[in-house]
N, C-alpha and C positions, 0 to 999 in steps of 0.2 A: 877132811873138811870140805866141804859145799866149795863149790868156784863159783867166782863172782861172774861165771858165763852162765850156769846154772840158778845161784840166788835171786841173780834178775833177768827181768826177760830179755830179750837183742833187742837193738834199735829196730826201732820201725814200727812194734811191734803195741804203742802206745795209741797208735790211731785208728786200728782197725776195730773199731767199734760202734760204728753208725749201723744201724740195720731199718735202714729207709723205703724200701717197696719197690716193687719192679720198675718203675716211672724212673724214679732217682738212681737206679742202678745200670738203668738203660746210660745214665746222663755219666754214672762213674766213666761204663765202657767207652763212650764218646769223648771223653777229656782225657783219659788217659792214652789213649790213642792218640790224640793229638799230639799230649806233652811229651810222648814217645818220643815223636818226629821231631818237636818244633825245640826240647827245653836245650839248652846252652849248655856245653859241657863245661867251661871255664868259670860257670856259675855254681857249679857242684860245690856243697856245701855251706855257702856263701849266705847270711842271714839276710832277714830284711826287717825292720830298714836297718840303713847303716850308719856309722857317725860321722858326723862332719870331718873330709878329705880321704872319706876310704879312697882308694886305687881300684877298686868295684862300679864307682859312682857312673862310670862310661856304658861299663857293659849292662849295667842294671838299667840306663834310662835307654838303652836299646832294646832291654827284654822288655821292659814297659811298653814300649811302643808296639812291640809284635803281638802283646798280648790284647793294647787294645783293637790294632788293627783286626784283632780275630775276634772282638766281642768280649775278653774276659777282663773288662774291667767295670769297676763297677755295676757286678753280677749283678746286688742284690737290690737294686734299684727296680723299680717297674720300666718294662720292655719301652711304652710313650713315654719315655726321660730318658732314654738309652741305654737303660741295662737291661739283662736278660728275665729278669721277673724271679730269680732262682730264690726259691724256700730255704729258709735255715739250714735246711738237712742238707742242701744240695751246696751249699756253700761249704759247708763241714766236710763233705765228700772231697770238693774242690781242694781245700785246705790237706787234707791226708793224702791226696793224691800228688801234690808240689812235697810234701813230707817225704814221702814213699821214693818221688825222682829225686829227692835232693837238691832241689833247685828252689828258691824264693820266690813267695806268691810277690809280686811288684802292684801296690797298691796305689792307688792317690792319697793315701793318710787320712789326719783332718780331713780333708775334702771331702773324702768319699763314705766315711763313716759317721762324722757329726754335721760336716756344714751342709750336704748334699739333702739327708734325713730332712733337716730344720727347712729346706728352703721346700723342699716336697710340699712338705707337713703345711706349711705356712704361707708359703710365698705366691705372689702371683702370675697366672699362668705364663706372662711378659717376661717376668724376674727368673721363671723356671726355663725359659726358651733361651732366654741370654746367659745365664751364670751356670746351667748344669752341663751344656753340650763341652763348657769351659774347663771345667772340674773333669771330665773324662779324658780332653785330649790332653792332659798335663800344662795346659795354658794358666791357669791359674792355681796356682802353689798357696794354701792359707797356712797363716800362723795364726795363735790364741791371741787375744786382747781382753781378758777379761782380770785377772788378778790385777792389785794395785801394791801399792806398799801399805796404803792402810786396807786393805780388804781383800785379802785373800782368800781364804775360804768362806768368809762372810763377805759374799761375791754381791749380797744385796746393800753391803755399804761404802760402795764404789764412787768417788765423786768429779769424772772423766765426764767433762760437758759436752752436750751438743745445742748447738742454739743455731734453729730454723733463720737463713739467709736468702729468701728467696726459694729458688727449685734447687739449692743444696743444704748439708747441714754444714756447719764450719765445728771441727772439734779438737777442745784443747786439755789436755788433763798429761797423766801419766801411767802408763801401764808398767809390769816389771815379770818376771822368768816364761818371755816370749821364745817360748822353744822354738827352734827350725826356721828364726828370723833371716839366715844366710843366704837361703831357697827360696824363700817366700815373694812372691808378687801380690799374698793378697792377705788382710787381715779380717777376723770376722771378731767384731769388736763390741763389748757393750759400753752406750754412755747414759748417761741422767740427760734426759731433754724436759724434763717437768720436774723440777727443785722441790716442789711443794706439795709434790703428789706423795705417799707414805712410799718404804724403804722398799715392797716390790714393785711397786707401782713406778709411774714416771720413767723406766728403762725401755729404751732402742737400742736392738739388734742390729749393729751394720754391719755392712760390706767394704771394708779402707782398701783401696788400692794401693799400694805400700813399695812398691816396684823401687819406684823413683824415691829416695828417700835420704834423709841429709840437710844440713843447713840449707833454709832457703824452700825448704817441699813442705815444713809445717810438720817433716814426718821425720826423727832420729833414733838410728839404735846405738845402744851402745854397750856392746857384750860385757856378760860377766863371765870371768875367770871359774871355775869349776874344780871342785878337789882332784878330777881327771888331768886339769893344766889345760880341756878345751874350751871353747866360749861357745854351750850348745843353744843356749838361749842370750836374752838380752833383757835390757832395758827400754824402754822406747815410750819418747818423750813428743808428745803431741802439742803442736803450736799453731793453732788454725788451720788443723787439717780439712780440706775441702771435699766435700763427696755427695753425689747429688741424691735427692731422697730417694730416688730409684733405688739405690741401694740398702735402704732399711727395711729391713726382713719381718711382715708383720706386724707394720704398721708403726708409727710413732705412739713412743707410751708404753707400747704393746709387747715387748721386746721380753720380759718376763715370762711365758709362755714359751716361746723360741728357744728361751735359753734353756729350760727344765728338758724338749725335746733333746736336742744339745746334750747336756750332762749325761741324759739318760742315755746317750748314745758312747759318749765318752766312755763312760763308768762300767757299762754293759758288752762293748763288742765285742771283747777278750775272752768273753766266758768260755766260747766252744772253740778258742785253740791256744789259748797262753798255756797250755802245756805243750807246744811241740816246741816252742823252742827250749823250755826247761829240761825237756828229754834232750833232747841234743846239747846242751851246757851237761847231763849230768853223765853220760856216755862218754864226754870228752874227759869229765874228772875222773873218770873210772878207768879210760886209760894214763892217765897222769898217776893212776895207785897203784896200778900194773905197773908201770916204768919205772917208781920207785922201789916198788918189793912187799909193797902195803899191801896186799890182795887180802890177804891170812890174819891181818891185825883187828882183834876184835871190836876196838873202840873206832876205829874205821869204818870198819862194817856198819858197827850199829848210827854213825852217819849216813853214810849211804844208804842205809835200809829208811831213817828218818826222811832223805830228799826222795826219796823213790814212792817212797805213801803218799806226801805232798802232791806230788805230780800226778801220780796215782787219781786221788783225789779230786784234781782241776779236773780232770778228764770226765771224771765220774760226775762232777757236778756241771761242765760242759754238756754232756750226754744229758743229766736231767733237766735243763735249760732248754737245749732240744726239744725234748719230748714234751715240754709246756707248753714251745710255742708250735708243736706240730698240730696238737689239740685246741690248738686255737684261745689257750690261757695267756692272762697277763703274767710275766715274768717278773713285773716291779709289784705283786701282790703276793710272791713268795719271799719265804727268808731267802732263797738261793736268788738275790738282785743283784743291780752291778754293784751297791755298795758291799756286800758279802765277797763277789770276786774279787773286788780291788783289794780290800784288807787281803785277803788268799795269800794273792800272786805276788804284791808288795812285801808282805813280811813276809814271804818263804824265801824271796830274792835276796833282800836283807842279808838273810840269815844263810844262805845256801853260797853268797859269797862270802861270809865268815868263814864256811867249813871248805872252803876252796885254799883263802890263806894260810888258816889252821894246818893242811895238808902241804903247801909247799913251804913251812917252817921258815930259819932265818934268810933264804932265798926270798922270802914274801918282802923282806923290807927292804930289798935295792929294787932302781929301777933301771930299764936299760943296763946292756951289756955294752963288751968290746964290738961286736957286732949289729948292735940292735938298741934304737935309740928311744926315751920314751916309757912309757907302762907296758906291763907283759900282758893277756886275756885276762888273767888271774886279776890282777889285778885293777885295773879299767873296771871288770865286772864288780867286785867289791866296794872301787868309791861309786861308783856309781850308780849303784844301789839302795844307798843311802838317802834319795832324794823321792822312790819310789815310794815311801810312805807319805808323804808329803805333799807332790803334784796332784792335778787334778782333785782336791780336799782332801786333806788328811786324816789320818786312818782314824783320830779322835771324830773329827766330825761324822765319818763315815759309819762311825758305831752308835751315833744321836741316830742318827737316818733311822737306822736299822730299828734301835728302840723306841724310836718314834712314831716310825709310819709301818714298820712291820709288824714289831712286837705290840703294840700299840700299849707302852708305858709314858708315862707322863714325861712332859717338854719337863727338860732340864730345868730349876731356878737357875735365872739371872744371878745372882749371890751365889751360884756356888763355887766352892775354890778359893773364895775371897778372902 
């Protein structure tokens, strides 16, 4: 029978598929070279990002720092805002090359991929001289404010006030699943400042400073517990929070606009590498089948053969996301959008941590050992999986998008379901 060294290809073996022009290949040799020299070997292997209390969190906000020191952060930004101006392509290069050394690209998160875009996009040149040079040194850490308890993925019936006080806004509502609140120094939050304006309309985009935060600041979190047993997001409960209109991104009112760049950037960054960390999750199961004896068991295989087209796939549709925008196409006027990634990656993770549990049998339902306190990978990855259909609009709404503004099929009835 086929061995499962031969059935699938070797690690590594998933990225090497950009074929960029001599320009971007000059830039491969130049980065890799570097990463030769500079990447951490204590980092080997070591994902990013990581969860709240890794034992990594030291040596990764040390590689962050050497990497901005050297220009590699916040690539994709234009060179006047402090990144290097680098193309799709050359970003993907980037991304295979931290694959290839095994070392973790260390990013600014949020910052660098949503709130950085929105303030490009939008903000002014003031707002971009003060809050972006921020976003690269790691000074300013953003969490989400945009979901409520009544409006979650109907992000336009959010009822988080802000009421103009002079040269600030004073804002009081409630927001709820504020990931990475623990880190954060800064919130990029939407509130209603015009009540009477219709359900897009009326919305500001701001900037909360969030640092200082607790009885008494106008600003509270207060984590929820997680099927993991962490608190990776929060609650966080606004009480006259003060913030000066300097910090509203695109105007009062206008914040509607801001936010759609936003989502779009949310929804969409993943496309051309949320398969490398699913290859490396599925090379680790694979030796986890090997240790057991499963290599040769058919209905094993035919899982593994099922996560391996998956990943397969992201890659492929990575690649043709690429080539859209290397041509100078819009990517949100293809079916291959970020709502199409997200349903992908969300329900393959799902389901990729099921055939993880699946595979380690009644081992899967204890946690911690005599040794080892806590959840195992195995499982960590499975609850927390669950939530991936979910964040950032759920995979229902994310298939209205699609049939709506892709497929161009009729808005859903109001009544339906009812």
């Amino acid at each position: 029978m086929t061995s499962l060294r031969t059935a699938y290809r070797a690690p590594g073996a998933t990225t090497a598929a950009v074929a960029p022009g001599p320009e971007a290949e000059e830039f491969r040799r130049e980065f890799r070279a570097w990463l030769s020299e500079h990447a951490p070997s204590e980092l080997r292997g070591v994902g990013w990002p990581v969860p709240q209390g890794s034992p990594h969190a030291k040596a990764l906000k040390a590689w962050g720092e050497v990497l901005c020191e050297a220009g590699y952060m916040c690539v994709a930004w234009p060179r006047e805002y402090g990144g290097r101006g680098l193309s799709p392509v050359e970003v993907a290069i980037m991304n295979e090359e931290f694959d290839r050394a095994g070392v973790p690209r260390v990013t600014r998160g949020r910052a660098e991929t949503t709130v950085g875009p929105a303030i490009i996009a939008h903000g002014t040149e003031e707002q971009k001289a003060y809050f972006l040079p921020r976003i690269i040194s790691g000074e300013h850490v953003y969490c989400q404010g945009f979901s409520e308890p009544g409006a979650g993925s109907d992000l336009a019936g959010l009822r988080t006030e802000g009421v103009v006080d002079g040269d600030e806004l004073v804002i009081t509502g409630q927001k709820v699943w504020t990931s990475g609140y623990y880190e954060s120094t800064m919130m990029f939050c939407l509130v209603r400042t015009d009540p009477d304006a219709p359900r897009h309309a009326g919305i500001s985009y701001v900037l909360l400073p969030v640092a200082e935060n607790g009885p008494g600041t106008g600003i509270e979190f207060r984590p929820i517990r997680q099927l993991t047993g962490r608190s990776g997001f929060a609650e966080t409960f606004l009480d006259g929070a003060r913030v000066p209109l300097f910090n509203v991104i695109g105007g009062l009112h206008q914040g509607w606009r801001v936010t759609v760049t936003t989502l779009g950037h949310e929804r969409g960054n993943r496309a051309t590498i949320a398969h490398v960390g699913y290859a490396r999750d599925f090379w680790a199961l694979v030796e986890e089948v090997r240790a057991r004896g499963l290599a040769d068991d058919p209905v094993v295989r035919e899982k593994l053969a099922w996560a391996w087209t998956q990943i397969e796939t992201m890659r492929f549709s990575g690649l043709q996301l690429l080539a859209a925008l290397a041509a100078g196409q819009d990517p949100a006027t293809r079916a291959e959008n970020g709502s199409v990634t997200k349903i992908r990656w969300s329900e393959y993770a799902r389901r990729f941590g099921e055939i993880a549990l699946d595979l380690l049998g009644p081992e899967a339902l204890t946690a911690g050992s005599a040794d080892e306190e806590g959840l195992g990978h195995w499982q960590e990855q499975f609850l927390s999986s669950r939530s991936g259909t979910i964040w950032g609009g759920t995979a229902e709404v994310q298939r209205n998008i699609i049939a709506e503004r892709v497929l161009g099929l009729p808005k859903e009835s109001k009544g339906a379901g009812r």
